[in-house]
C-alpha positions in Angstrom: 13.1 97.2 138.9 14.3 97.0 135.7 12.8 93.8 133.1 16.2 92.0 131.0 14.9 91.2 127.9 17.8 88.3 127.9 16.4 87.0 130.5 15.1 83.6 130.7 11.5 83.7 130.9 10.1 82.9 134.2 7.7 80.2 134.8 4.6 79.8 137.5 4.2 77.8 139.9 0.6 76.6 138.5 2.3 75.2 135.4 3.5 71.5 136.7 0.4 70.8 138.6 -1.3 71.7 135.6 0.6 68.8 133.2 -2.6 66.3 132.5 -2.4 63.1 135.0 -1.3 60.2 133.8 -4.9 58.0 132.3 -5.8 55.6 134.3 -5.6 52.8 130.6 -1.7 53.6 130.8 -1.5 52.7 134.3 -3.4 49.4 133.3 -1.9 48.7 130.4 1.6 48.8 132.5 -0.1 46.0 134.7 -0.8 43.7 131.8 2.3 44.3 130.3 4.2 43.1 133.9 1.5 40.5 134.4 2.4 39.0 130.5 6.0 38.7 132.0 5.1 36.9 134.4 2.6 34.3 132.9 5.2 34.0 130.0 7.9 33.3 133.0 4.8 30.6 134.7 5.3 28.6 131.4 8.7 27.3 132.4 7.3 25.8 135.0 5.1 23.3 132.9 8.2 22.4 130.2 11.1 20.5 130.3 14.2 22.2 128.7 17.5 21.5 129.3 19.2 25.0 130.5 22.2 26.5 131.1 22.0 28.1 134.9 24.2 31.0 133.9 22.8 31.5 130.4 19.2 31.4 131.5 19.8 33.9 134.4 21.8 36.0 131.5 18.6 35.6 128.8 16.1 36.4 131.9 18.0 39.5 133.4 17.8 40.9 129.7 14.2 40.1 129.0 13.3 41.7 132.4 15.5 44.9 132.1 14.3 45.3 128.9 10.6 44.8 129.5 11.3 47.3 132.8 12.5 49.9 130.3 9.5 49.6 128.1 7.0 49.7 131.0 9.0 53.1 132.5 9.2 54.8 129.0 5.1 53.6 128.4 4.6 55.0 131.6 6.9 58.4 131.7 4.7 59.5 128.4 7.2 58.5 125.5 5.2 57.9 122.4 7.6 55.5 120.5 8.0 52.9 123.5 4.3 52.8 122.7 4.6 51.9 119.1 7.6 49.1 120.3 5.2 47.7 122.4 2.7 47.6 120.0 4.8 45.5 117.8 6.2 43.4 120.4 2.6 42.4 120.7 1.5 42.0 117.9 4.4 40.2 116.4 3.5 38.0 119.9 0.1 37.4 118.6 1.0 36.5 115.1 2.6 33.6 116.8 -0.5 32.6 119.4 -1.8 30.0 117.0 1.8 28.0 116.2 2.3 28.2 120.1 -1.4 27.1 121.1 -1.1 24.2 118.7 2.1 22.7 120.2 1.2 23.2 123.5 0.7 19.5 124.8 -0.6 20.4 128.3 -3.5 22.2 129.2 -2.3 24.1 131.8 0.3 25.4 129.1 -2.9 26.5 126.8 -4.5 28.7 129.7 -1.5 30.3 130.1 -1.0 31.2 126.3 -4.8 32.2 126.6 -4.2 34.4 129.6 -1.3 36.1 127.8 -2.9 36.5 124.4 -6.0 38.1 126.4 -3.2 40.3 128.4 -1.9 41.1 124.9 -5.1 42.1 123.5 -6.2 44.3 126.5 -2.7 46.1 126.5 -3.0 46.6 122.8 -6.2 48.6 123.3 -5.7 50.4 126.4 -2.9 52.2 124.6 -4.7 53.0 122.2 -8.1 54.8 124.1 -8.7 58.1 123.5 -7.2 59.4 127.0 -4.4 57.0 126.5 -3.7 58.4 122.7 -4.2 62.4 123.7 -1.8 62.0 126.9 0.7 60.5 124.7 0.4 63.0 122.1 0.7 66.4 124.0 3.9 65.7 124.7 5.4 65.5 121.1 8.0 67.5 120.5 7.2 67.8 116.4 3.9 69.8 117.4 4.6 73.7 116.5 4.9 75.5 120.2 2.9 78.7 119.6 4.6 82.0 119.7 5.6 83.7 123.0 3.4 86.5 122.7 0.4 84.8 121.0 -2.4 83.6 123.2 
């Protein structure tokens, strides 16, 4: 049999099962991220606001596709949903003390605890050590060695 050297190379069957599982802090951290969508969701339930039906559904549908998104990139090993994430929090938490100070009812100040604490732990299960080397052998900017080498 005669080898094309234009050819694309062939691939074995070992090399998907060998792709590194997903860490088990990812998997988490996509947990507290759905269950901080859902507590910030609970809090409607304790204020008063005059809404819109359609406009609320609109604001909600967008939130929740959105935050879906996010939660599939996190979870499907893109590094930069990550980093939005990371911001999202954070910028969240910048706001945790204006937000637990006019909180009138108590109930509303568990939930902002709960979701500050939800924020916290998603914050540094994507950061871990297995969470940071999964996300990082899949960047595309790290030189691919040669071919023949190794």
């Amino acid at each position: 049999m005669q080898i094309n050297p234009y050819s694309a190379p062939k691939t074995s069957d070992d090399e998907p099962r060998n792709m590194p599982r997903r860490p088990t802090s990812v998997k988490l951290a996509a947990v507290f991220i759905v269950l901080n969508l859902l507590a910030g969701n609970s809090k409607f339930l304790f204020i008063d606001t005059p809404t819109a039906g359609v406009m609320t559904a609109v604001a909600f549908a967008i939130v929740l596709g959105f935050t879906a998104l996010l939660i599939a990139a996190v979870l499907s090993r893109v590094s930069w949903a990550r980093w939005v994430v990371t911001a999202l929090l954070v910028a969240s938490l910048l706001f945790f003390p204006f937000a637990i100070a006019h909180a009138s009812l108590p109930a509303l100040r568990i939930i902002l605890v709960a979701q500050a604490v939800l924020q916290l732990g998603t914050l540094v299960l994507i950061f871990l050590p297995p969470s940071v080397r999964w996300y990082r052998s899949n960047n595309s900017f790290k030189p691919k060695p040669l071919r023949g080498s190794a």
